[in-house]
C-alpha positions as CSV (number, residue, x, y, z in Angstrom):
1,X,0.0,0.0,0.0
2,X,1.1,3.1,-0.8
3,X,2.8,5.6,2.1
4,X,0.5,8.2,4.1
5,X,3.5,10.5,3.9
6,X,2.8,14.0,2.8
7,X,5.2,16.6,1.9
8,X,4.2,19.8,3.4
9,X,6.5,21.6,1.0
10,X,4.0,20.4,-1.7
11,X,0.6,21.3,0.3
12,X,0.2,24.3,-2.9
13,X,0.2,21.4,-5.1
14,X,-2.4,19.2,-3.6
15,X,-5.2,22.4,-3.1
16,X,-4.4,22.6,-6.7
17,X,-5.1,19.2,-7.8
18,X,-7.8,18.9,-5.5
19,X,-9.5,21.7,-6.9
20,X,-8.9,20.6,-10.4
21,X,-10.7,17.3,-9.4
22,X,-13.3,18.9,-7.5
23,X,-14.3,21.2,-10.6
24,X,-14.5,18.7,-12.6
25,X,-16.9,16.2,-10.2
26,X,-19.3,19.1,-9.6
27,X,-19.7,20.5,-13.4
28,X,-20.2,16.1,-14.3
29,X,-22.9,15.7,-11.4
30,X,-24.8,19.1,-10.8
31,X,-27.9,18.3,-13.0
32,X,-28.7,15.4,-10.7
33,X,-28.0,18.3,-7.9
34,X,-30.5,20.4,-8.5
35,X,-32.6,17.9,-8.8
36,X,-31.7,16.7,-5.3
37,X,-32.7,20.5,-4.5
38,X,-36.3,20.8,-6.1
39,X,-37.0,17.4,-4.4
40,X,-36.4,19.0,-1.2
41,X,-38.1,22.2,-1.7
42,X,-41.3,19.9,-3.4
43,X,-43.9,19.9,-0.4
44,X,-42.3,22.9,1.6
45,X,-45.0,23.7,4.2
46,X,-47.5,21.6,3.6
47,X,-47.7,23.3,0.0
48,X,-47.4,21.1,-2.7
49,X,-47.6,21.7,-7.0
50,X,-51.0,20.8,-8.7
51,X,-49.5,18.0,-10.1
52,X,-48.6,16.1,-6.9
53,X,-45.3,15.4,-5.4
54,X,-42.8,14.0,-8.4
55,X,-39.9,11.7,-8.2
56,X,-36.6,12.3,-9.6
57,X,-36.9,11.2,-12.6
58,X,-40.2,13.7,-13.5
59,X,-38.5,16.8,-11.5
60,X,-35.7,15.9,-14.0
61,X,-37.5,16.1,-17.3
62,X,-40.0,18.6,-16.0
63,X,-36.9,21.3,-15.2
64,X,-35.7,20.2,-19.4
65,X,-39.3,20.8,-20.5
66,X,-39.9,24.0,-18.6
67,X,-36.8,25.6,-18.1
68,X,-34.7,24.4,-21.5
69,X,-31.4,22.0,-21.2
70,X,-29.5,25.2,-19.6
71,X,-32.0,24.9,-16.1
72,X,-30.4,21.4,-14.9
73,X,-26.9,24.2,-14.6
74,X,-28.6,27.0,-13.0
75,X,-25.9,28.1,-10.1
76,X,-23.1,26.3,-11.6
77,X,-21.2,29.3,-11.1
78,X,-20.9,29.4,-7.3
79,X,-21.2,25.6,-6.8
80,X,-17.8,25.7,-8.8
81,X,-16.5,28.4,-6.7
82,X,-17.7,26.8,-3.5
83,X,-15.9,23.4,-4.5
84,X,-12.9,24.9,-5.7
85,X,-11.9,25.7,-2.1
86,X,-14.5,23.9,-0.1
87,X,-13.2,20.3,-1.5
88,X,-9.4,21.5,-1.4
89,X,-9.6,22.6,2.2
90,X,-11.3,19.5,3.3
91,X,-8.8,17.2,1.7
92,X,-5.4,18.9,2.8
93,X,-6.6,19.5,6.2
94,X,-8.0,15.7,6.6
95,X,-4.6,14.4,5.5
96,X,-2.8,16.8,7.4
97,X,-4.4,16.2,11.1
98,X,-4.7,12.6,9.8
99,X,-0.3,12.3,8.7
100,X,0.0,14.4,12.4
101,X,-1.7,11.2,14.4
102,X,0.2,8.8,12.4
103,X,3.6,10.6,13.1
104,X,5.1,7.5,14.9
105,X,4.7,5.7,11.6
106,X,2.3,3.1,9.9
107,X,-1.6,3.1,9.3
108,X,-2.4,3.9,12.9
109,X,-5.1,6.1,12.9
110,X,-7.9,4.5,13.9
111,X,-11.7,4.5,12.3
112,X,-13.0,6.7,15.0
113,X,-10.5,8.9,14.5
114,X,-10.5,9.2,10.9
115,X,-14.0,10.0,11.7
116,X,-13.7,13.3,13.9
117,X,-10.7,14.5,11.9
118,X,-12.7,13.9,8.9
119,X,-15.7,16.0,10.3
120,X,-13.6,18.4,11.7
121,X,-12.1,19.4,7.9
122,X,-15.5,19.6,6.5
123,X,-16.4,22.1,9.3
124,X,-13.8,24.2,9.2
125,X,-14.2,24.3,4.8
126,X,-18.3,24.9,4.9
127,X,-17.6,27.7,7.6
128,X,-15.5,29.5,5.3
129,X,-17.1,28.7,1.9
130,X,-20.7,29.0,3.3
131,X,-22.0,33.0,1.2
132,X,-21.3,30.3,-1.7
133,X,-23.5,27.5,-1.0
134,X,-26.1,29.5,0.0
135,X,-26.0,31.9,-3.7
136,X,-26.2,28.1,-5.3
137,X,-29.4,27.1,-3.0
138,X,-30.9,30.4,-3.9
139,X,-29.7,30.1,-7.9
140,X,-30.9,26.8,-8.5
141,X,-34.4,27.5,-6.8
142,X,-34.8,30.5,-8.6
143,X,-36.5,27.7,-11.8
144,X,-39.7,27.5,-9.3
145,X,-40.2,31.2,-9.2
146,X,-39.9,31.5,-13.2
147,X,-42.3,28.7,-13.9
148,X,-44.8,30.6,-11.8
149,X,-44.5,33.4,-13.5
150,X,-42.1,35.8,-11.4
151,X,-38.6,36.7,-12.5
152,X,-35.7,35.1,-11.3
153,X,-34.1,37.0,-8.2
154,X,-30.4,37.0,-9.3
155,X,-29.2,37.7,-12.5
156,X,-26.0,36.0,-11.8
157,X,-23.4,35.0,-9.4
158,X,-22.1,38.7,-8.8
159,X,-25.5,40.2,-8.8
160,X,-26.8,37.2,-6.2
161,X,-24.1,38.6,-3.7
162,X,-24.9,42.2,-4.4
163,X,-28.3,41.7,-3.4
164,X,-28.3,39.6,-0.3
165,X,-25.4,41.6,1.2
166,X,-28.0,45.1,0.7
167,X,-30.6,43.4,1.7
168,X,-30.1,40.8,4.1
169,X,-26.2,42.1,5.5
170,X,-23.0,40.8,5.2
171,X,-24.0,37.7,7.8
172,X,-27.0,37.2,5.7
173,X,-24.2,35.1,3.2
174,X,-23.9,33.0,6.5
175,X,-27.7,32.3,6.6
176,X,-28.0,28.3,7.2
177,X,-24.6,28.0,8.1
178,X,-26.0,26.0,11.4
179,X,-27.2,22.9,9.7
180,X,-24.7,23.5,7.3
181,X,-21.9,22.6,9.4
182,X,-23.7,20.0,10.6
183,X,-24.5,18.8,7.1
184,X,-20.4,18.7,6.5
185,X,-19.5,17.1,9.7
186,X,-21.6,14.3,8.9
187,X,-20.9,14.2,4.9
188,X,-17.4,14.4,5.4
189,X,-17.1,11.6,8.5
190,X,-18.6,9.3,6.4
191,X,-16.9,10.5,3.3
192,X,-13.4,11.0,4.2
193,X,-13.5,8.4,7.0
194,X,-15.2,5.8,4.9
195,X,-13.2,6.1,1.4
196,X,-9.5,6.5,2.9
197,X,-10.4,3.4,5.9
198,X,-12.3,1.3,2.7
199,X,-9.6,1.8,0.5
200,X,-7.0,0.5,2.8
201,X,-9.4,-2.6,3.6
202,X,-9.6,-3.4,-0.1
203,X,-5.5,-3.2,0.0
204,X,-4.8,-5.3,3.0
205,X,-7.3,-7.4,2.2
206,X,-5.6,-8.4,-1.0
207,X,-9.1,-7.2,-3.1
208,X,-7.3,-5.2,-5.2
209,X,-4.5,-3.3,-5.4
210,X,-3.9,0.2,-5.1
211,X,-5.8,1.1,-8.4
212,X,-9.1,2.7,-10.0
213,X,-10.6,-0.4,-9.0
214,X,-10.0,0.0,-5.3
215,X,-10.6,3.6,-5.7
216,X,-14.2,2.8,-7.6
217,X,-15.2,0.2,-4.4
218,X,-13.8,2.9,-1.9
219,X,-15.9,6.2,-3.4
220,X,-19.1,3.7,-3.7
221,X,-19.5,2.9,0.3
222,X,-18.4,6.5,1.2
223,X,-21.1,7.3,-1.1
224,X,-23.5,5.6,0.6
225,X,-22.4,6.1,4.1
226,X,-21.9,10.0,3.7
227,X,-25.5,10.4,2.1
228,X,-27.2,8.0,4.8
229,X,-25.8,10.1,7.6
230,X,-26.2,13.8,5.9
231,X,-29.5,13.7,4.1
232,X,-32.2,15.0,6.9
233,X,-29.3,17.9,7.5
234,X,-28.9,18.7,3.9
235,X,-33.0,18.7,3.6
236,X,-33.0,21.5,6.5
237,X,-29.5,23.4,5.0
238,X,-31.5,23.7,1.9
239,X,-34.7,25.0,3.3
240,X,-33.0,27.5,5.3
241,X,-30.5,29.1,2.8
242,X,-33.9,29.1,0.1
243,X,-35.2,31.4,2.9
244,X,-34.8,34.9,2.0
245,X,-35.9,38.2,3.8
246,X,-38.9,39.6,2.6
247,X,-38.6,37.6,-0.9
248,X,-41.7,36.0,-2.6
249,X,-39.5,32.9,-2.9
250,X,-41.7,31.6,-0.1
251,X,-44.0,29.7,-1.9
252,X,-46.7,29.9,0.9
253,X,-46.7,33.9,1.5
254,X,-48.7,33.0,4.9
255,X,-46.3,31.2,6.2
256,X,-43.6,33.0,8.7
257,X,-40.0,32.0,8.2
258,X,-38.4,29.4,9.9
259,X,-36.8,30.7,13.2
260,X,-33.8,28.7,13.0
261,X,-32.4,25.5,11.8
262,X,-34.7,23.6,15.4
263,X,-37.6,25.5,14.3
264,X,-37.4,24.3,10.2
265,X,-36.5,20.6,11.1
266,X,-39.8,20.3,13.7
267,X,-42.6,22.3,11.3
268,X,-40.9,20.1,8.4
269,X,-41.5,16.9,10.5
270,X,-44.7,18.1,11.8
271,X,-46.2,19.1,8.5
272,X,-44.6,16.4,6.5
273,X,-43.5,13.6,8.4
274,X,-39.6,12.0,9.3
275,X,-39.8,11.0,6.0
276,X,-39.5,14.3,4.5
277,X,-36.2,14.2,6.5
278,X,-35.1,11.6,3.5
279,X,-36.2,13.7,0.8
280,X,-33.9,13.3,-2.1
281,X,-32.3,10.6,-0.8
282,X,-32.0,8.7,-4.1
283,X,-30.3,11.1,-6.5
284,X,-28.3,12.6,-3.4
285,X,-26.7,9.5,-3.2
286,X,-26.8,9.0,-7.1
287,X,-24.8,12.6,-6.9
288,X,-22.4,11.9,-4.3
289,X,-21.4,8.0,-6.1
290,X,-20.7,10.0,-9.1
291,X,-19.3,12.9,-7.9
292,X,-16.8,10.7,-5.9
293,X,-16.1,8.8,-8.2
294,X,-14.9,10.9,-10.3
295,X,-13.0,13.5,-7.9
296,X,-11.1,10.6,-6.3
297,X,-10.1,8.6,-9.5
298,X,-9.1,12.0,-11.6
299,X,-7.3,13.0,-7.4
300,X,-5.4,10.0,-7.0
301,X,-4.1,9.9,-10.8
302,X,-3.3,13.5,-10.8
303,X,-1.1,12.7,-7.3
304,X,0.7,9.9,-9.4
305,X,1.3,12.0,-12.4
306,X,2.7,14.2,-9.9
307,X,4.3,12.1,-8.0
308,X,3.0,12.5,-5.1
309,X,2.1,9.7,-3.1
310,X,-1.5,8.1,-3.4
311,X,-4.1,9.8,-0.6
């Protein structure tokens, strides 16, 4: 198996890499994304479209239909901004604190501790790349507004800033950063935890070897694990950051805003059951297979062209 050594001289190089990889996951997966987004805005206080709730599938084909090819990409712009740093904070700071545990030498680190370092990293990214998560929310439910006739409420990724900051404050690009972080602690404990301890199963284990193959089997159950654990904090996250200050993006005008992140996950239980919790649990997890799949094969080939050791 291939050494955990990492060369801090060479930290520029992995946030580059991992940012390369990262750009290119999100721009391969982000129509099944938004999908994942409508899904968890579908029913939002009890108030549902005339045609029913949809699956995945129909949200899918109705955003083509109504909103042209271009809809399944609305708020690429700051998803690839968000990832860009988000993804390459996470993964240097996960195998830095991770190399700093095994300083004495050999695969010591524990899974438990894999697991807290790996939610620590994905704190400490989502806190600092939070204003553009929440312009990508906003951007990507912006489709619901057109198709009821109002106009979109950013014009684009500079404009979407612009506007929340005068209307909303500078800590109003913060708004949902609560579930947020918890949404990243658990993503990125199963993520992180799950891929780097499966991976090194697969090796000792004499699956495979340290190749795409292993890679492929790792991403899969940190796929799985990571959406399991995440998905009733990324329904909330979403539903938050939607929330804007006196916007008619509340689709029930009635209806006060949530209070906070308590408040939103009890009136969405109340209203529409634990399973709503779950909602767009399917192609979240069809995103994050995907999106891992790709970010850590392209990662861990760009490391070897590189020569850096695998991750």
């Amino acid at each position: 198996m291939a050494s955990y050594h990492f060369v801090e001289q060479q930290l520029g190089l992995c946030l580059a890499l991992s940012s390369v990889s990262a750009v290119a996951a999100e721009f391969v997966t982000f129509p099944i994304d938004i999908t994942k987004t409508r899904l968890q805005l579908q029913g939002e206080m009890g108030v549902s479209s005339s045609c029913g709730a949809k699956g995945a599938f129909e949200t899918t084909l109705g955003i083509v239909q109504e909103e042209g090819f271009g809809g399944l990409y609305r708020g690429l712009s700051p998803a690839l901004l968000r990832h860009a740093f988000y993804t390459s904070i996470r993964i240097t700071t996960y195998e830095q604190l991770r190399n700093a545990l095994q300083h004495g030498g050999g695969d010591n680190a524990s899974v438990s501790e894999k697991a807290f370092i790996g939610g620590t990293s994905g704190m400490i990214a989502q806190i600092l790349v939070s204003p553009a998560d929440l312009v990508k929310v906003r951007m990507q439910s912006d489709g619901r507004l057109m198709k009821l006739g109002y106009p979109p409420r950013y014009m684009g990724l500079r404009d979407a800033f612009s506007k929340i900051i005068q209307t909303e404050g500078i800590l109003g690009l913060w708004k949902g950063v609560g579930p947020n972080i918890h949404r990243a602690f658990l993503v990125n404990m199963g993520e992180l935890a799950c891929y780097d301890h499966a991976k090194q199963l697969v090796i000792s284990q004499h699956i495979s070897q340290d190749n795409i193959f292993a890679h492929t089997l790792a991403s899969i159950m940190s796929g799985l694990c990571s959406t399991i654990l995440s998905c009733p904090a990324d329904v909330v996250k979403t539903r938050m950051m939607n929330q804007a200050m006196g916007s008619r993006s509340r689709v029930a005008a009635t209806e006060s805003p949530y209070k906070n992140s308590i408040d939103c996950l009890f009136r969405t239980v109340r209203v529409e059951g634990m399973s709503a919790l779950w909602k767009g649990f399917f192609p979240t997890w069809m995103r994050l297979g995907p999106w891992q799949f790709v970010f850590w094969i392209s990662y861990e080939q760009l490391r070897k062209i590189t020569g850096l050791p695998s991750f």
